[in-house]
C-alpha positions in Angstrom: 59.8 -159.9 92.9 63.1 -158.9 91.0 63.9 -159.8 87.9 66.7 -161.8 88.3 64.6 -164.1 90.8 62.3 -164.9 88.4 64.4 -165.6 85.4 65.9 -169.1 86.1 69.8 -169.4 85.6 70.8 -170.8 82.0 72.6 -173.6 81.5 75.7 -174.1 80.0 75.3 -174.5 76.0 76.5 -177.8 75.4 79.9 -178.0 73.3 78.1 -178.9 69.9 75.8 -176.5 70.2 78.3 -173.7 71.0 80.3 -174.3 68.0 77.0 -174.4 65.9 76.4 -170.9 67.0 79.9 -169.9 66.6 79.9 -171.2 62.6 76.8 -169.5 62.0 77.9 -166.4 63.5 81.2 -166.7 61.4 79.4 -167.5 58.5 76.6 -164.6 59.4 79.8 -162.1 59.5 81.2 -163.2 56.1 77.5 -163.0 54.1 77.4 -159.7 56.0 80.5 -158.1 54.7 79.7 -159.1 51.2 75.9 -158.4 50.9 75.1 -156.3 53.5 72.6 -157.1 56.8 70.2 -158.0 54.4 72.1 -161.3 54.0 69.8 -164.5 53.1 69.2 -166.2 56.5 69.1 -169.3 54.4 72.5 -169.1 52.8 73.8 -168.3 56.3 72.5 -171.5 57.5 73.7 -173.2 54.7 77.4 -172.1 55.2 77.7 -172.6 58.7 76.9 -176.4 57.8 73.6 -176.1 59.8 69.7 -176.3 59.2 67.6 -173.6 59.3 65.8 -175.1 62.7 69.2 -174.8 64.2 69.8 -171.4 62.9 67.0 -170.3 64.6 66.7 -171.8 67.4 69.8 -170.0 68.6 68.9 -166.7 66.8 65.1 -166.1 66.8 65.1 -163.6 64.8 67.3 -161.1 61.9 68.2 -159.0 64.6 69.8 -161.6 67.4 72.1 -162.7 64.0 73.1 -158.9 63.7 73.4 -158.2 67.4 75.8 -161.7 67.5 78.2 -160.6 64.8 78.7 -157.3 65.7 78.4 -157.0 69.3 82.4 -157.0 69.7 82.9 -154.4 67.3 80.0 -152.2 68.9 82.0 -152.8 72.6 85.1 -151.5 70.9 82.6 -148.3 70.1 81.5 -147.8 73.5 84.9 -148.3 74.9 86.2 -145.6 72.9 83.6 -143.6 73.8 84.1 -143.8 77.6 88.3 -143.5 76.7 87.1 -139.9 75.3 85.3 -138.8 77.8 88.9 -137.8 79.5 89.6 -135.6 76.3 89.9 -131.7 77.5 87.6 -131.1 74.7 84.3 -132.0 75.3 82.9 -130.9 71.6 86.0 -133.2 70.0 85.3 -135.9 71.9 82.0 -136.3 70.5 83.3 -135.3 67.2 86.0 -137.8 67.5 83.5 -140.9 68.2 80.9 -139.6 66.1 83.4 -140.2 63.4 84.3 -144.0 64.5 80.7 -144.6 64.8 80.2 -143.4 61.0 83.2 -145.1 59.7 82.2 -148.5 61.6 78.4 -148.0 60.0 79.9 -147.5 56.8 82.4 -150.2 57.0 79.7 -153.3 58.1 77.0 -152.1 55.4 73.2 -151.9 56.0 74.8 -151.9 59.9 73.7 -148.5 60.4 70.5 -148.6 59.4 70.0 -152.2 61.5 70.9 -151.6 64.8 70.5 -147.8 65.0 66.9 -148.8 65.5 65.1 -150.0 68.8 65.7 -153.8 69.1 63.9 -156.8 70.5 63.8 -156.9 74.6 64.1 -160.3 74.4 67.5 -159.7 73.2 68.6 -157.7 76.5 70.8 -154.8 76.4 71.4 -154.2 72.6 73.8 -152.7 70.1 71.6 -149.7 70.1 71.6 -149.7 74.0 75.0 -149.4 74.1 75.7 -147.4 71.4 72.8 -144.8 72.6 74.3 -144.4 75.9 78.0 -143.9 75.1 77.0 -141.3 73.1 74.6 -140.1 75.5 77.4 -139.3 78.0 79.8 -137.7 75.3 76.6 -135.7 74.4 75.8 -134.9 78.0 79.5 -133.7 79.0 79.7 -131.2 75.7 76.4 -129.7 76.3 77.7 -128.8 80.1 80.4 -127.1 78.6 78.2 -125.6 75.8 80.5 -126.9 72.9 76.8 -128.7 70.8 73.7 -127.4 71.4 71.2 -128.1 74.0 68.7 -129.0 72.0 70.4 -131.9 70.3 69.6 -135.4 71.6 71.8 -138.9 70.9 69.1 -140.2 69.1 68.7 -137.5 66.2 73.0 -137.6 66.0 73.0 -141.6 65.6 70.3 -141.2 63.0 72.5 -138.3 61.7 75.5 -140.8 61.6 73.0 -143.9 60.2 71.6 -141.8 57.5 74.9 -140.7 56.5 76.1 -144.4 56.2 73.5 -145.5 54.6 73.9 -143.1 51.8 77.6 -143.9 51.3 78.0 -147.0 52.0 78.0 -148.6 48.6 80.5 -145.9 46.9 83.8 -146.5 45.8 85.0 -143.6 48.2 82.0 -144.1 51.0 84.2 -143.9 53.7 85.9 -140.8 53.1 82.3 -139.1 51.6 80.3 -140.1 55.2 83.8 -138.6 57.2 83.5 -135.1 55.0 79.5 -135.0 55.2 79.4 -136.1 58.7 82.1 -133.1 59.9 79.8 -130.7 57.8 76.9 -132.2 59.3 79.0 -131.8 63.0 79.1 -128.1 62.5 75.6 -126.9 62.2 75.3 -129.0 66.2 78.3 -126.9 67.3 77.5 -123.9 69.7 81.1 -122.0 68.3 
């Protein structure tokens, strides 16, 4: 039987509801800028103006909080990501969103090291999903034209990129320390 003919069809969220999720998303997004995604679930809860039965009844879990507040911003990542695939250099390209993805990571602390991890299937396609296989075609066009090497996967450059983040995201200068150390980092995968 497929999948879709045995998931029944949601219904609509009712109007209170919604905007209950919306205000704890908001209020997710503002604990997350100013303490990372290690944010207290509790204090979440408790700025959105909800209890922490309603916080979690539409988020089950850290992870479907994260995946909420950031899924936008991860869309804008994979859209670039398809835009450079047009780029006449393949190796760039890559370089180019490899750099946006570090920037973002570093930008929305603890982000990187959140949901550059495998995430709940419960939670359909994830940030990581996406994330994983934009790069995976940016990856897949500069090997064909021999710009990175062959044996480099998405997966060890995303934990490149996360580790990276995650190392500078609480300096002064983070941003411009991840951009230098990830371009040094984007020369050893280089074939030229």
């Amino acid at each position: 039987m497929p999948k879709d003919a045995a998931t029944p069809p949601r219904r609509p969220m009712r109007a209170d509801a919604r905007r209950n999720a919306e205000k704890i998303v908001a209020a997710a997004g503002a604990l997350i800028a100013e303490h990372g995604a290690d944010a207290s679930l509790e204090e979440v809860a408790r700025r959105a103006g909800v209890g922490s039965a309603t916080l979690h009844r539409h988020f089950p879990s850290r992870q479907a909080i994260l995946e909420a507040v950031f899924k936008d911003r991860v869309e804008a990542l994979c859209a670039k990501a398809d835009d450079l695939l047009a780029e006449p250099d393949p190796g760039q390209a890559l370089s180019t969103w490899l750099h946006a993805v570090g920037a973002h990571a570093v930008a929305n602390r603890g982000l990187g090291a959140s949901l550059m991890q495998d995430g709940d299937p419960a939670l359909g396609e994830t940030c990581h999903d996406m994330i994983t296989t934009a790069g995976d075609a940016l990856l897949a066009r500069a090997q064909a034209a021999d710009a990175v090497r062959a044996e480099i996967t998405i997966a060890q450059l995303l934990k490149l990129v996360g580790a990276i983040a995650l190392a500078t995201e609480r300096e002064v200068d983070g941003p411009a320390e991840a951009d230098l150390l990830l371009a040094i980092a984007i020369d050893g995968v280089r074939t030229r």
